[in-house]
C-alpha positions as CSV (number, residue, x, y, z in Angstrom):
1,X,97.4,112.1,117.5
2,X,94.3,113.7,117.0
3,X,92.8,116.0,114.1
4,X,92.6,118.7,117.0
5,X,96.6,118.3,117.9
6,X,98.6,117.0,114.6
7,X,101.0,120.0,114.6
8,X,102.0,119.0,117.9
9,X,103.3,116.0,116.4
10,X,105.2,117.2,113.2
11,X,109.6,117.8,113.7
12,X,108.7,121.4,111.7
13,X,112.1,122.0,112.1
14,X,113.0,119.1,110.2
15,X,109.9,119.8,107.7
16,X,111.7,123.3,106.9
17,X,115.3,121.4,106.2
18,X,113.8,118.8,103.9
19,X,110.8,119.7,102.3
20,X,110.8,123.1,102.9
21,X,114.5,124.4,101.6
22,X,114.5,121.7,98.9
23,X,111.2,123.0,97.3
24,X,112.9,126.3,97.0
25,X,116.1,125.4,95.1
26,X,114.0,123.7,93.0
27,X,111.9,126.9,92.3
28,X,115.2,129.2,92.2
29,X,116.5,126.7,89.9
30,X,114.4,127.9,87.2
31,X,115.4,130.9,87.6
32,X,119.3,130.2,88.3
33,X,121.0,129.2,85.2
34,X,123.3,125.8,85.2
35,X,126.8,126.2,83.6
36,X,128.4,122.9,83.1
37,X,131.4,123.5,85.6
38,X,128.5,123.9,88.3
39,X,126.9,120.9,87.0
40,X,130.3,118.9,86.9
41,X,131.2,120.2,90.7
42,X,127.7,119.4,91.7
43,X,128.1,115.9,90.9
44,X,131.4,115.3,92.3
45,X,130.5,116.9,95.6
46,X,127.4,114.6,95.7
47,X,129.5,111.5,95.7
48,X,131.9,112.9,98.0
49,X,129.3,113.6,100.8
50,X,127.7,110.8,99.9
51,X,130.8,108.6,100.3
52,X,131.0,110.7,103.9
53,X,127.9,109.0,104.6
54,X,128.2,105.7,103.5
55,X,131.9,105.1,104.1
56,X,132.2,106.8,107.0
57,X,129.1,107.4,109.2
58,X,127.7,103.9,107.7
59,X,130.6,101.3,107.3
60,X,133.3,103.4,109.3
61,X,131.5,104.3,112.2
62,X,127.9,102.3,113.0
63,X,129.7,99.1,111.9
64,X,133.3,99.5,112.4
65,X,134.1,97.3,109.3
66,X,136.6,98.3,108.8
67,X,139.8,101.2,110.5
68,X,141.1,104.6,109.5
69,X,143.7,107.0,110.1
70,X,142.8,110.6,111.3
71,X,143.7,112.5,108.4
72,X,140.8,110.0,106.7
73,X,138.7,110.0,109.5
74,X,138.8,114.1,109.1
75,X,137.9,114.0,105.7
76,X,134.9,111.4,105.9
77,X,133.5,113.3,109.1
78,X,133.8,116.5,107.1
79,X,132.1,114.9,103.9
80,X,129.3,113.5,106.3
81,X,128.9,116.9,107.7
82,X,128.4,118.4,104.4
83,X,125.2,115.8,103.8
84,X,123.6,117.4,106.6
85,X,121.9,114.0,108.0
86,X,123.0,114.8,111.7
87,X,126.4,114.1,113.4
88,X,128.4,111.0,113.0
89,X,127.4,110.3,116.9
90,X,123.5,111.1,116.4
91,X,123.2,109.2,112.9
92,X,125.3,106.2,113.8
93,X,123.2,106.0,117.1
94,X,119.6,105.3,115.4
95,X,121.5,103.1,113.0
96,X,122.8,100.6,115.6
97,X,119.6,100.4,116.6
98,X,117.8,100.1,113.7
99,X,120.1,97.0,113.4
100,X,119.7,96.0,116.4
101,X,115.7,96.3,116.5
102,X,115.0,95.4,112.7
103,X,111.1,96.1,111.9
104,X,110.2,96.1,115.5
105,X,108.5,99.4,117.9
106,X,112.0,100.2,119.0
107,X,113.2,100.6,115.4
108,X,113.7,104.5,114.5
109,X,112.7,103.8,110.7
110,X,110.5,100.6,110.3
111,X,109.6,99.7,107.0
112,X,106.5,97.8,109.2
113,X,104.8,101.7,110.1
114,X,105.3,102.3,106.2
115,X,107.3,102.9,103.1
116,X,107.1,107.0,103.6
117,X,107.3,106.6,107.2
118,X,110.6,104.7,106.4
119,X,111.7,106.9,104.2
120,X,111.5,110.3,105.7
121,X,108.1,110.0,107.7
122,X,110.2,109.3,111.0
123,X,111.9,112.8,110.2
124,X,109.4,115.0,110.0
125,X,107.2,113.4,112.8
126,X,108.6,113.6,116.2
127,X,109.7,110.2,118.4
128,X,109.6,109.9,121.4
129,X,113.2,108.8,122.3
130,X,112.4,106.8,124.7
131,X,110.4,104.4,122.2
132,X,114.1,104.1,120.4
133,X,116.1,101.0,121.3
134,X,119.1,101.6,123.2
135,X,122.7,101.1,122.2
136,X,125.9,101.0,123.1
137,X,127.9,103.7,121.5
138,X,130.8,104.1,124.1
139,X,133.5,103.6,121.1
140,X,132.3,107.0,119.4
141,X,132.0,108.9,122.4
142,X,135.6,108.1,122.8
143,X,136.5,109.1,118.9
144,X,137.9,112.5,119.6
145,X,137.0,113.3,115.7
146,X,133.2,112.1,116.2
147,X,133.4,114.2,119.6
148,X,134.6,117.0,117.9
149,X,132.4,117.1,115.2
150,X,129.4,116.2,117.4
151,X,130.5,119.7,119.6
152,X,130.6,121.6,116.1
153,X,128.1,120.2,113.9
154,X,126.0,123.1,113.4
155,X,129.3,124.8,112.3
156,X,130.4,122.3,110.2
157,X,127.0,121.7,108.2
158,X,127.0,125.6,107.1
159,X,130.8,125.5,106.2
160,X,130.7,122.0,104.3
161,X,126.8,121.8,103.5
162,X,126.8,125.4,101.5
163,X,129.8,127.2,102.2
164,X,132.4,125.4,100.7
165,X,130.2,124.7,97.6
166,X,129.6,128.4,97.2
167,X,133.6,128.8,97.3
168,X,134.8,126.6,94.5
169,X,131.8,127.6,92.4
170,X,132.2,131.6,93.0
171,X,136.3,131.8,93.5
172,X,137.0,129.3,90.8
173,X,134.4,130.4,87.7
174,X,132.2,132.9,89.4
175,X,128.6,131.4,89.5
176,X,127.9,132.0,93.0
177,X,124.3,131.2,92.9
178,X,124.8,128.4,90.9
179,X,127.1,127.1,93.7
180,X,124.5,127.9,96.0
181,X,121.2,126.6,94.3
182,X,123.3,123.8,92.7
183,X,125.9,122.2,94.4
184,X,124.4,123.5,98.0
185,X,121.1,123.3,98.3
186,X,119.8,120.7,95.3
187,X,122.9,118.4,96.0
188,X,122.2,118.0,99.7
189,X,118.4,116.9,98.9
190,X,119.7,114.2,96.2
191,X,122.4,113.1,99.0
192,X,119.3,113.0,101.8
193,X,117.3,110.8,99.2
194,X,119.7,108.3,98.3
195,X,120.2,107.9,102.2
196,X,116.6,107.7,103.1
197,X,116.0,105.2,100.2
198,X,118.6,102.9,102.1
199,X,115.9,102.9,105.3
200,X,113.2,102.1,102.3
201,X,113.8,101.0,99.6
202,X,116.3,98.4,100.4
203,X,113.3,97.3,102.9
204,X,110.9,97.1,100.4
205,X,112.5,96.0,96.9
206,X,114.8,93.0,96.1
207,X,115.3,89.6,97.0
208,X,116.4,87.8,100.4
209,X,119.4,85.7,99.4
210,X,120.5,85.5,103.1
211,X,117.3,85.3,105.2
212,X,113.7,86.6,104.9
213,X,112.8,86.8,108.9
214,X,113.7,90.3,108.4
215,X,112.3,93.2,105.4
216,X,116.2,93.9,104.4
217,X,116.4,93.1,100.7
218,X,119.2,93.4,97.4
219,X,118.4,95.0,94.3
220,X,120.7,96.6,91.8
221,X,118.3,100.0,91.7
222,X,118.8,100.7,94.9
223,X,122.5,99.7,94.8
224,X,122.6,102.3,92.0
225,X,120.7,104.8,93.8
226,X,122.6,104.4,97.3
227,X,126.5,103.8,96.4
228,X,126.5,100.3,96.6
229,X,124.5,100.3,100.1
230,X,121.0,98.5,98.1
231,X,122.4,94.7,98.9
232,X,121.0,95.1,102.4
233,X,119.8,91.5,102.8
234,X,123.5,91.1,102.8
235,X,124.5,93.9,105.1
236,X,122.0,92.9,107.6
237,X,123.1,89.1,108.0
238,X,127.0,90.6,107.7
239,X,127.3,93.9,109.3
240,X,130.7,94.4,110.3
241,X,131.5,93.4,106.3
242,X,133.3,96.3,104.9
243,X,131.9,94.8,101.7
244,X,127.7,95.6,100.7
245,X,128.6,93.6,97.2
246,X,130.1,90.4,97.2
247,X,129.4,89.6,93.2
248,X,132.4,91.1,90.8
249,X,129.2,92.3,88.7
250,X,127.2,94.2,92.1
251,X,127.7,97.7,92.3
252,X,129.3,99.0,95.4
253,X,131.7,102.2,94.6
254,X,132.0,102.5,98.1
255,X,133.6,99.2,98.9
256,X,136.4,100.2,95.4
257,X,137.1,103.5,97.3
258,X,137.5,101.6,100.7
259,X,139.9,99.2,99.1
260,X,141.3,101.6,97.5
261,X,142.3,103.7,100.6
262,X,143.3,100.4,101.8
263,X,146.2,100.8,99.1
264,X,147.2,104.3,99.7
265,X,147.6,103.4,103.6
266,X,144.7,105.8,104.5
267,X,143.0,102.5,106.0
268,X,143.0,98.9,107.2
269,X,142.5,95.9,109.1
270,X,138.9,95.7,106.7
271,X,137.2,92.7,107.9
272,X,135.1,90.4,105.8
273,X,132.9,87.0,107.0
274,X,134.7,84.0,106.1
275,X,133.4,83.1,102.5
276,X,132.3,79.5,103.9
277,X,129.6,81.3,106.6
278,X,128.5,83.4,103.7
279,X,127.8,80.1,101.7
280,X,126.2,78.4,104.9
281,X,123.6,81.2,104.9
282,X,123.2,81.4,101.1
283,X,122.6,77.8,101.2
284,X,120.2,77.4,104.1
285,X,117.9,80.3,102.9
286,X,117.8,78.3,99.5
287,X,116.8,75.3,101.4
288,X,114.0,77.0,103.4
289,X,112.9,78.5,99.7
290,X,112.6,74.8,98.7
291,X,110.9,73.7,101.4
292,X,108.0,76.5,101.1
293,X,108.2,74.9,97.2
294,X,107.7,71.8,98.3
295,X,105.4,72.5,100.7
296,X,102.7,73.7,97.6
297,X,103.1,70.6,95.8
298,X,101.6,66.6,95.7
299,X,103.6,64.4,96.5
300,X,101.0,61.7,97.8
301,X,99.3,61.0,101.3
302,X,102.3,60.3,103.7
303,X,102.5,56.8,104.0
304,X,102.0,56.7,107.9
305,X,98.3,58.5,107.3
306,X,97.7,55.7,104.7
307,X,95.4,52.9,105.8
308,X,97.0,48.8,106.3
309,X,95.3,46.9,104.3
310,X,96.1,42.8,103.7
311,X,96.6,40.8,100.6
312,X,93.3,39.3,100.7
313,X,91.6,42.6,101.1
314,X,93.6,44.3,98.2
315,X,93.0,41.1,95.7
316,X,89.4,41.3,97.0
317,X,88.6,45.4,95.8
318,X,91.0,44.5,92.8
319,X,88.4,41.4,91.9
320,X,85.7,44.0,91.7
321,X,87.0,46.1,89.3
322,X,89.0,48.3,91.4
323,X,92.6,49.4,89.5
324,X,94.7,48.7,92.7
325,X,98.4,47.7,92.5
326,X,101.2,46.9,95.0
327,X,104.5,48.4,94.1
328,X,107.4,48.1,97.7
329,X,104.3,47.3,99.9
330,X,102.5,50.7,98.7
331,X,98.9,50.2,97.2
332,X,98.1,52.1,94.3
333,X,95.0,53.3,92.3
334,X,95.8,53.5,88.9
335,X,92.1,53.8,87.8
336,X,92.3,57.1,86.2
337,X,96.1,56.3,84.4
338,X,95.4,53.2,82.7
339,X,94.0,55.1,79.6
340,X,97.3,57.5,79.6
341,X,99.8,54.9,80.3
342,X,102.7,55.2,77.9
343,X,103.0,51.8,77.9
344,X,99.5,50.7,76.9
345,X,96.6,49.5,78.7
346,X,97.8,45.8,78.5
347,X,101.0,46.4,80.1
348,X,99.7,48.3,83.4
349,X,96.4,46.0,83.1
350,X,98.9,43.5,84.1
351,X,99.8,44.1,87.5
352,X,96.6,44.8,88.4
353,X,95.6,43.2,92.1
354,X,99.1,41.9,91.7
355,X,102.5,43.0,93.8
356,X,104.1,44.9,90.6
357,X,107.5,46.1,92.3
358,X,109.9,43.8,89.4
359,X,107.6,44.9,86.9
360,X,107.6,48.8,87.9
361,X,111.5,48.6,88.8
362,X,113.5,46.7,85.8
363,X,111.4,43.7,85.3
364,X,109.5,45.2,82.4
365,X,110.0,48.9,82.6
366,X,112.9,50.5,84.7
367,X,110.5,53.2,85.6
368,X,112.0,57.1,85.4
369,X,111.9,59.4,88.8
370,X,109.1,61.5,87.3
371,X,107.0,57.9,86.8
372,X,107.5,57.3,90.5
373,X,106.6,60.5,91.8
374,X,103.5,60.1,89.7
375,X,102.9,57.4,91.2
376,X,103.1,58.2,94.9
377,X,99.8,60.6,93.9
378,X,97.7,57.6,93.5
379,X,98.6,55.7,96.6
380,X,95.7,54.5,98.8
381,X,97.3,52.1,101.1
382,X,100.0,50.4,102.7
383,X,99.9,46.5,102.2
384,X,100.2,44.8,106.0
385,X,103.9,43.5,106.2
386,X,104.7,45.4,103.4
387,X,106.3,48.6,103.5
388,X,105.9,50.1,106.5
389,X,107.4,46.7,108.2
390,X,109.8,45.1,105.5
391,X,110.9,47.3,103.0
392,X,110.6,50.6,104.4
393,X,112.9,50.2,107.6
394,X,115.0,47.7,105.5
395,X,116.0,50.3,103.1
396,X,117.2,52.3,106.0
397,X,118.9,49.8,107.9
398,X,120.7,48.8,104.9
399,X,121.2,51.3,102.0
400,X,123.1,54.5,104.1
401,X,122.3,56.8,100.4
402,X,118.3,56.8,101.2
403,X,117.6,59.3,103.8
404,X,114.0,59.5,105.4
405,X,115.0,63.0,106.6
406,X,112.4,65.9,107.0
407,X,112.3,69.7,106.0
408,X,111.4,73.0,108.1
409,X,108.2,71.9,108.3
410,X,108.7,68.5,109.5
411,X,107.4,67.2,106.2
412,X,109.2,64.0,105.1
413,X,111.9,65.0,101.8
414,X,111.2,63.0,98.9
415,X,114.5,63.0,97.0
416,X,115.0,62.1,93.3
417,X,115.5,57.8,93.5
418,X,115.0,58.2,97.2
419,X,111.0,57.6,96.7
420,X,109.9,54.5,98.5
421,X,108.8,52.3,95.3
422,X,112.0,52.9,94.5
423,X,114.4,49.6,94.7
424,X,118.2,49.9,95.2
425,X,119.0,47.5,92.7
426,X,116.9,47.2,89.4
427,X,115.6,43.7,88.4
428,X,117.3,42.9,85.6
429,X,115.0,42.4,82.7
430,X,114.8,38.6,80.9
431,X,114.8,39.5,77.5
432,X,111.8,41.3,78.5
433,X,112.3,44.0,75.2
């Protein structure tokens, strides 16, 4: 696209039905006066089309999460039709492969080209459909109510989109503009919002509970803005859930009215992931989050980078005034601690070029967990047949509770009594205090 040839590139049909239309009911508004009735109608029809949308082109339709009979099928297909965001075949088409393609070339509405591009950018420029991952969508094409209403959209978005509107607002109190301005034109650009924000915002703002290889995110706000559909980090790890809120306290009035049609025997067989997958993924997402923690914190040179050092050496550099002492085979340099030692300089003095494990572990002091993760900061060197030979593989061979295992990253976890200066069994104090 070129400065010479932009126009070439803009859907200005699509510019006229979003931006264009909508900027005139909101100039005719001033103009049209809004009785309360309207208002009232107006919001009830946007959370029926709405519902259309996200109940049935979304979660009915795209995902089948769920079954309905025809007489609901009619009515969602109807609703959808009145939101005027294309035919149930069209819109559930791009969706499966938005899924499909998440934040890649072949995704229709990318957060990765740009928030406005997600949001209605990909509407009012024109795609080449060939760039548009494929799907299968042989289910819908054998829906005789998606067929039907893909054969008869354009009638069905003037009938349900401002027609119908019109009716109950002019034949039921006689504000036939209102109806028109109101509950047609205004209401279809608050309905095209809130869907366009589920292609954004939900992309852009939230948290990633269930996994963060992907831009799909929860937030409450876009919850509240969408009908439920703003946990998406949710939907996009659970897709054929029925369910976008799993939380008693998460908005999602379109999962209530699902359930609720459940009751009436409008639908069924709604299917749900099995709470303990749900967990799994809650749990390993808040693993890899603690890894990345861990990852930005000191917890001393790893012990197999550390150089071997022997007794003589270690009491040698301790003789010339070097603060080094052994604690499980791990050399230490407690130089800059000695003056901040809780326990006085005398007490740490001590164990200076000396093998302090009994004093650091029960001896004297039963060291606290914070104490030895202190301490693995100041570690300088491994004693030779100390650790790395004797104690290190012993405490694997023979307590099963200490695991040497590693994270994401391949870096060693250092769990809380699990640090290698660590002994199983506490020496047992003579009358030390």
């Amino acid at each position: 696209m070129t400065r010479q040839n932009w126009y070439k590139h803009i859907n200005w049909l699509n510019v006229v039905l979003i931006v264009g239309i909508p900027l005139y009911g909101c100039i005719a508004a001033y103009w049209t006066p809004l009785y309360w009735k309207t208002a009232l109608w107006t919001v009830v029809y946007y959370f029926m089309t709405g519902v259309g949308i996200t109940a049935g082109y979304h979660r009915l339709w795209a995902h089948s999460s769920y079954s309905a009979t025809v007489p609901l099928k009619i009515f969602l297909a109807a609703m959808g039709g009145g939101a005027v965001e294309g035919s149930i075949r069209w819109w559930s088409r791009d969706h499966r492969a938005h899924h499909r393609y998440t934040d890649t070339d072949k995704d229709p509405y990318s957060v990765r080209k740009g928030l406005l591009y997600s949001h209605f950018g990909w509407m009012v420029m024109k795609q080449n459909p060939k760039r548009i991952g494929r799907t299968d969508i042989s289910d819908l094409n054998d829906d005789p109510v998606v067929v039907w209403q893909h054969r008869n959209y354009l009638k069905t978005v003037v009938f349900m989109g401002m027609i119908f509107p019109c009716l109950v607002t002019g034949l039921g109190w006689g504000d036939w503009r209102g109806g028109f301005i109101y509950a047609g034109i205004l209401r279809i650009f608050f309905v095209q919002q809130a869907t366009f924000c589920v292609n954004s915002l939900a992309h852009w703002l939230g948290d990633q509970p269930f996994d963060d290889r992907n831009s799909p995110r929860d937030h409450v706000i876009t919850a509240l803005v969408t009908l439920g559909e703003g946990y998406h980090n949710f939907h996009h790890e659970f897709p054929s859930d029925y369910r976008n809120a799993i939380e008693w306290h998460q908005y999602d009035p379109t999962k209530w009215m699902i359930w609720t049609w459940k009751q009436l025997g409008l639908a069924y067989d709604l299917k749900q992931f099995k709470q303990n997958e749900i967990e799994k993924g809650r749990l390993q997402q808040l693993q890899k989050k603690l890894d990345q923690k861990r990852q930005t914190l000191d917890w001393g040179i790893p012990l197999e980078q550390l150089p071997i050092i022997d007794w003589d050496s270690f009491q040698e550099e301790a003789k010339n005034g070097r603060a080094l002492v052994a604690v499980a085979g791990v050399i230490h340099d407690v130089s800059d601690f000695i003056k901040e030692h809780p326990g006085g300089r005398a007490l740490i003095s001590s164990g200076i070029g000396k093998d302090a494990t009994a004093m650091f572990n029960g001896g004297v002091y039963n060291h606290s967990n914070a104490a030895h993760n202190l301490l693995s900061t100041m570690r300088v060197g491994v004693l030779r047949g100390g650790c790395e030979v004797e104690i290190w593989k012993r405490a694997q061979r023979e307590n099963k509770d200490i695991s040497f295992v590693s994270d994401s990253a391949g870096q060693k976890i250092i769990r809380a009594g699990s640090q290698v200066t660590r002994i199983a069994e506490p020496v047992t104090s003579a009358d030390a205090a």
